[in-house]
C-alpha positions, 0 to 999 in steps of 0.5 A: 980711034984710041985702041987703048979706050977701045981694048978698055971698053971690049974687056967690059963687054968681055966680062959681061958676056956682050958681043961686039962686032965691028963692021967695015961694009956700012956707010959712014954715017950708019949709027951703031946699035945695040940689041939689049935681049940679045946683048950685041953691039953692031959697030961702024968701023968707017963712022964718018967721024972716027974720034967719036966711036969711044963714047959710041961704044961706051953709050951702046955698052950703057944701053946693055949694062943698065939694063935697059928694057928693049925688044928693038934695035937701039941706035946710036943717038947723043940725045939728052931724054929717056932711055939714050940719056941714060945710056949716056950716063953709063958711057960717061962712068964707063969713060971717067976712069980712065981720064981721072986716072993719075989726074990731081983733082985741081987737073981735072977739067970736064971741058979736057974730058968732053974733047978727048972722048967726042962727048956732046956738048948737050951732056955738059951738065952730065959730066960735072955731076958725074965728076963731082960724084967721083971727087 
């Protein structure tokens, strides 16, 4: 896990009053979760694939920040429809940034950004619109 994108991701959630907690008692493969009214974050530290908690936290972040409508428990899942697109979305803005950062626009390479931050391959379409949004 990046403690760098991680460190990124908790200063947003400071700054829009989200609670983040990350819990190391869950099984490994127990999706994290978001509760939208509430606006807290349950993550799992001992996610069986530690590579992909950036995007999760920035997907969970992304349910919040939309503001979507929900009176559930949002769980983690890297579908491409509804409300976890959307969320999806959010996490790849959130994410942008700090990959385009000091890059040259004949660097940058969505296949380069979807390896480092575990984006599904689902979402590639996702990504070269968003990058194209901010080039």
């Amino acid at each position: 896990m990046d403690n760098d994108v991680i460190a990124y991701l908790m200063n947003i959630a400071f700054d829009n009053k989200i609670v983040i907690n990350f819990f190391d008692n869950l099984d490994p493969n127990t999706p994290p979760g978001s509760d939208v009214e509430t606006r807290r974050i349950a993550m799992n530290s001992r996610w069986h694939n530690k590579s992909e908690i950036p995007f999760q936290l920035a997907h969970e972040l992304g349910h919040i920040l939309s503001d979507q409508q929900s009176t559930k428990i949002l769980y983690f899942t890297p579908y491409k429809y509804g409300m976890e697109l959307e969320a999806n979305e959010y996490a790849i803005d959130l994410l942008l940034p700090l990959y385009l950062k000091d890059k040259e626009k004949d660097d940058v390479n969505s296949h380069e950004f979807m390896s480092y931050f575990n984006v599904p391959y689902h979402l590639e379409d996702v990504v070269i619109r968003e990058i194209k949004k901010l080039l």
